[in-house]
MARBA-355570 format. One record per atom (N, C-alpha, C): x, y, z; residue in three letters. Coordinates in pm, whole numbers, plus 50000, padded with zeros to 5 digits. Layout:
BEGIN
XYZALA/...
END
This chain:
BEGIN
476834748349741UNK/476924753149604UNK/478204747649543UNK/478284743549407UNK/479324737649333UNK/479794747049270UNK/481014747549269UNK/481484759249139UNK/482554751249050UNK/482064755548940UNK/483124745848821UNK/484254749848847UNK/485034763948889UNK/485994766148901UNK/485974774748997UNK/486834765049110UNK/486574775549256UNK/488074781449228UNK/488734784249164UNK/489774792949182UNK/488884806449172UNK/487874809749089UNK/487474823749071UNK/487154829949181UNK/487124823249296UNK/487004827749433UNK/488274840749465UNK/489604834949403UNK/490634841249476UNK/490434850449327UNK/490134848649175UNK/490254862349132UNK/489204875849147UNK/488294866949187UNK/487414878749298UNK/488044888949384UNK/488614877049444UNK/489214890949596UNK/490524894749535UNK/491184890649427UNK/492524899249366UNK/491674909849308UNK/490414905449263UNK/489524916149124UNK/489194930349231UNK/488844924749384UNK/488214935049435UNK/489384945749518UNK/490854937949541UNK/491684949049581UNK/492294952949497UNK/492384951049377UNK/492274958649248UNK/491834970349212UNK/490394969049202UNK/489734979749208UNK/489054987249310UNK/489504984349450UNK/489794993849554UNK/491064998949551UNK/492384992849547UNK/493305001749495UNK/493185012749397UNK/492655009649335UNK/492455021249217UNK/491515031849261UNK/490255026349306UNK/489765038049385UNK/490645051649494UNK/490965044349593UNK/492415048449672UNK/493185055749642UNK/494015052049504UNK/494775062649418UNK/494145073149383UNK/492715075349341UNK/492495089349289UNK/491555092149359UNK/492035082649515UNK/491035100849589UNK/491825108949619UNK/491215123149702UNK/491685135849730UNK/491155138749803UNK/491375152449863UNK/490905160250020UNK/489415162149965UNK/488485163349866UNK/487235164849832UNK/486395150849801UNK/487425144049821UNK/486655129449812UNK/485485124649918UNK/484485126149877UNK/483245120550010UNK/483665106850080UNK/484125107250196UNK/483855091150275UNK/483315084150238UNK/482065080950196UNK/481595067850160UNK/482555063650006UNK/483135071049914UNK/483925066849855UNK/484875064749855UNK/485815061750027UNK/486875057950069UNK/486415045450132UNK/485045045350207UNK/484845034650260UNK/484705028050183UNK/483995027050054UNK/484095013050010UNK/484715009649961UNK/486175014849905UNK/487165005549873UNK/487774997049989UNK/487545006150123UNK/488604999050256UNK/487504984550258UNK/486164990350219UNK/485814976050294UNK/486184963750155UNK/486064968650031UNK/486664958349934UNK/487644949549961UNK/488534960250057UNK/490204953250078UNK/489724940850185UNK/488974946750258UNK/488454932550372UNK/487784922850309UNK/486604926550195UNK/486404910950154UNK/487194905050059UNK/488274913449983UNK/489044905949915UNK/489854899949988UNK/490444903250110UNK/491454899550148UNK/490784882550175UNK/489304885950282UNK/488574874550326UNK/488794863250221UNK/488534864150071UNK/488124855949963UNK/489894850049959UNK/490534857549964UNK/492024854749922UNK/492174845250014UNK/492624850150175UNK/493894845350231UNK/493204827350288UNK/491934824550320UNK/492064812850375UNK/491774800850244UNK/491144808750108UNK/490704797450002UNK/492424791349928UNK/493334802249940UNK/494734799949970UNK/495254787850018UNK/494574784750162UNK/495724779250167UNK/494544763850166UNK/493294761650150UNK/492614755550102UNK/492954747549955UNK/493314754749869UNK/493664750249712UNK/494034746849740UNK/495594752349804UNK/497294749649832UNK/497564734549886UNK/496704731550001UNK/496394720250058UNK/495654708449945UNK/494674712449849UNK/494044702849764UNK/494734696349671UNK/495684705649611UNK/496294704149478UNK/497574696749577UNK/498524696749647UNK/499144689549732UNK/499094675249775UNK/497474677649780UNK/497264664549850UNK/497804664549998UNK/497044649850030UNK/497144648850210UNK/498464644350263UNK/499004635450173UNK/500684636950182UNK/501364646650208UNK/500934660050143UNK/501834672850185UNK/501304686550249UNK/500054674850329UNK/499544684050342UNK/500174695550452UNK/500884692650584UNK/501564693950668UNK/502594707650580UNK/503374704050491UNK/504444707250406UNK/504044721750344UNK/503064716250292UNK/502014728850235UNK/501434740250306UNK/500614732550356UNK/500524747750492UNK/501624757650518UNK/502454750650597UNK/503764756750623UNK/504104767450545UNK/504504759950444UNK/505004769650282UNK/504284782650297UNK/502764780650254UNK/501924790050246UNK/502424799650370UNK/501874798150496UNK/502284803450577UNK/503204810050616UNK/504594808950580UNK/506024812950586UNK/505754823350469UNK/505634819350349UNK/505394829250223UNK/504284838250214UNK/503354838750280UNK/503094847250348UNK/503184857150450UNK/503954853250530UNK/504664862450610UNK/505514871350557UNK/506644866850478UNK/507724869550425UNK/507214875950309UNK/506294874550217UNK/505384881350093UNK/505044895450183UNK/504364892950299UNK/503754907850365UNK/505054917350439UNK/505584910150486UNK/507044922350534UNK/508004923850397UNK/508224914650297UNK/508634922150207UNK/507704935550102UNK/506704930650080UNK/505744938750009UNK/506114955450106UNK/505534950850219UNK/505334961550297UNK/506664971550280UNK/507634962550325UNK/508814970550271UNK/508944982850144UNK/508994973550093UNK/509314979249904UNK/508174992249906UNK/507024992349934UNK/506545002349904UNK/506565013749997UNK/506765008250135UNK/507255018550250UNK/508715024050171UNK/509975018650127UNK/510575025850042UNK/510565034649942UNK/509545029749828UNK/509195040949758UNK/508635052549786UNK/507435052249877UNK/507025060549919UNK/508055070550024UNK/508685068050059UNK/509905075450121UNK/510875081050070UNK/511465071549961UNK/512495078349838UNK/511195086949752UNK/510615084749709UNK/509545095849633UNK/509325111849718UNK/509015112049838UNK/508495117249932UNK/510285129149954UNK/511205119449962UNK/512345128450000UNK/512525133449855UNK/512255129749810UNK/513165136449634UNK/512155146549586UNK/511105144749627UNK/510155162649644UNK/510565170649697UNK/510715163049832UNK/510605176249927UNK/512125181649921UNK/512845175649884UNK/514445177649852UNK/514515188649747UNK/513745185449598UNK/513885191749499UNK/512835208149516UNK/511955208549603UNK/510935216549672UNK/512375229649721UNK/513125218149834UNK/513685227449904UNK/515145233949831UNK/515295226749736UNK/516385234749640UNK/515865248749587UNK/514645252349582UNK/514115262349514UNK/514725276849574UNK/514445274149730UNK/514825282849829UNK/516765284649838UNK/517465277749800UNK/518695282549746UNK/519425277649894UNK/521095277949892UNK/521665278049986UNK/522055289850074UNK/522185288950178UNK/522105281850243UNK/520625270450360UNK/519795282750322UNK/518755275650339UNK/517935265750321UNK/518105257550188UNK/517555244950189UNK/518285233850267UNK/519855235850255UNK/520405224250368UNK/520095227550486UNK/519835237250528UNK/519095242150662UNK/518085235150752UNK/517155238050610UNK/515825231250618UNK/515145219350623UNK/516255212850505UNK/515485203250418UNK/515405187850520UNK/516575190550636UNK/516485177550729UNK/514985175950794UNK/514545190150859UNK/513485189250937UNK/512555185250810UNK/512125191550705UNK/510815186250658UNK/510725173050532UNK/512405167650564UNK/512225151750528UNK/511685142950625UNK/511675149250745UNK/510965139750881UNK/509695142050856UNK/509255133750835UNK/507455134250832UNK/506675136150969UNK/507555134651106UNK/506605139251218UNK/506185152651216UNK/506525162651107UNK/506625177651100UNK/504405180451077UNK/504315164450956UNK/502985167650916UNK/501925159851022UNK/502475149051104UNK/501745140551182UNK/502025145251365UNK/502765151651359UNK/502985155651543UNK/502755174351555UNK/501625175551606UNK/501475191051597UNK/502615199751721UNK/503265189951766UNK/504685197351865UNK/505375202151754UNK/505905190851654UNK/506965189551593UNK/506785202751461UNK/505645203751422UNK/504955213051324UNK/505195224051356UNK/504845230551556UNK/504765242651549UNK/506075246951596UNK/506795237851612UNK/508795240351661UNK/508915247251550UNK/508775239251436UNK/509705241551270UNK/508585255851278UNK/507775257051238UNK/506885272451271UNK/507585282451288UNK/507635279551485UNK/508485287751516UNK/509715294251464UNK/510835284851454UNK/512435282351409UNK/512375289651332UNK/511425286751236UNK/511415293251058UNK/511125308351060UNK/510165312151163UNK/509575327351143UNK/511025333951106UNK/511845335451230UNK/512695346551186UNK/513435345451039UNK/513485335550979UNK/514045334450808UNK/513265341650746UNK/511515341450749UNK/511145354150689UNK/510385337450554UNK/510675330250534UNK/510065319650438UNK/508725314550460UNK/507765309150419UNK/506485309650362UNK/506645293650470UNK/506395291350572UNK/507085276650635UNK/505705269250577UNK/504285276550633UNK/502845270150612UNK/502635266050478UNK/503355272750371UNK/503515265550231UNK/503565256250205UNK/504955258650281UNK/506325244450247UNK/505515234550329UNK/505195234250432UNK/504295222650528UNK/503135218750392UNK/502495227850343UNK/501455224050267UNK/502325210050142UNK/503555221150118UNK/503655213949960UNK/504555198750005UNK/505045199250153UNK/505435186950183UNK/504015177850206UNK/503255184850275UNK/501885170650321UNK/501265166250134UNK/501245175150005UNK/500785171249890UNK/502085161149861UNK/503125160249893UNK/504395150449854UNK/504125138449895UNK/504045135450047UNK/503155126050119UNK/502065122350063UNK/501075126449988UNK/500055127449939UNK/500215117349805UNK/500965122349726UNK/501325116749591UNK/502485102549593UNK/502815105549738UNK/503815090549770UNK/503155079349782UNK/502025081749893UNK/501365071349912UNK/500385068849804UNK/500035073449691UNK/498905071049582UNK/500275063549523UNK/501385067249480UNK/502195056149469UNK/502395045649459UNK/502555044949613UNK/502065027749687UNK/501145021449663UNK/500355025949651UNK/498625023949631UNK/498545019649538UNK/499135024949431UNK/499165022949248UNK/500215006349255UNK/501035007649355UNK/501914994449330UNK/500904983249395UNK/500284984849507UNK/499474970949557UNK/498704972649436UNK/497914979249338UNK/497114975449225UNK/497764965249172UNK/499054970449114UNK/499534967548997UNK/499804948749076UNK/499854944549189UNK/500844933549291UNK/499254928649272UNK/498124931949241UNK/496694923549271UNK/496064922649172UNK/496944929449019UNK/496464923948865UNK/497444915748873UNK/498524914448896UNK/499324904448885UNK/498994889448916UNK/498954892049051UNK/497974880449128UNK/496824874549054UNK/496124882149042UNK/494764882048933UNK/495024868548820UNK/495744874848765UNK/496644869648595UNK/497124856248654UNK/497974857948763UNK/498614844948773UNK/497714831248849UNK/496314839948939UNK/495324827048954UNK/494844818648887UNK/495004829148739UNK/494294818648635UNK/494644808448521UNK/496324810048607UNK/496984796548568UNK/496894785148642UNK/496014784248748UNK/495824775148844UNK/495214762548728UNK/495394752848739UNK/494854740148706UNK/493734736348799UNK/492704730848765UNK/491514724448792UNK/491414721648966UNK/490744728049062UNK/491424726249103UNK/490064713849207UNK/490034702149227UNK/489024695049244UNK/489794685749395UNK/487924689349501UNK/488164686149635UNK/487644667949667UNK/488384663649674UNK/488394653249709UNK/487464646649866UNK/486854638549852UNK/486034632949963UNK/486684627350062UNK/486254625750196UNK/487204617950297UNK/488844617950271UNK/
END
């Protein structure tokens, strides 16, 4: 099959983790599975459409002179694109996540929120059921609502990562926009 413009390949798979991101962001604990699954599986064929027609163009528009050069590039900037990305939003979602549960635990007054507020900035409190029923314990004799506070920390977590979620959107309209400054992009024979 010929396509007049095979870049639309890669705004496909930017188009489709796009709008699986967006799906992602506004689910919730009542959200049916099959409407989680199909954004996860979006992210797989977008990713599919993206990462190897990548480095395909990258290589065309280059030419066979660079071609060696090119790869590389791609490759390195890709790496370095995914541990930085990954970064930045593992940050937000962490600075977001503490400045809840921080401003959560100011409510409860001193001395008790500096008390507190170390254990349920650690997120093993919502993911390790040791670590959950220690702080449980610890907390009973204070007489404070702990199963709350666990609740209103896992909704913090909750709204961090829709966050993140909202930023890979926003990183795959971007992408989107900027494929379609690609120039012509035409495969050459032998």
């Amino acid at each position: 099959i010929h396509m007049k413009k095979p870049t639309r390949i890669l705004s496909i798979g930017f188009g489709l983790l796009l709008f699986a991101s967006i799906g992602i962001a506004f689910a919730n604990a009542d959200t049916p599975h099959l409407w989680l699954e199909l954004p996860m599986a979006a992210v797989g064929v977008g990713l599919g459409f993206i990462l190897n027609n990548l480095n395909v163009f990258g290589q065309e528009i280059a030419g066979r002179e660079r071609f060696g050069i090119t790869t590389a590039l791609l490759q390195s900037t890709r790496m370095v694109g995914g541990m930085l990305g990954t970064s930045i939003v593992a940050t937000v979602v962490q600075h977001h996540y503490r400045d809840v549960v921080t401003r959560t635990m100011s409510v409860l007054g001193e001395p008790a929120a500096s008390q507190w507020r170390p254990r349920f900035v650690d997120l093993r409190i919502l993911i390790d059921d040791a670590s959950r029923l220690k702080l449980i314990a610890d907390m009973k004799p204070s007489g404070l609502n702990t199963l709350a506070l666990i609740d209103t920390a896992r909704d913090a977590l909750v709204q961090s990562i829709h966050i993140g979620v909202w930023l890979t959107a926003v990183a795959a309209l971007a992408a989107a926009l900027l494929v379609q400054r690609i120039s012509h992009v035409v495969f050459r024979r032998g």
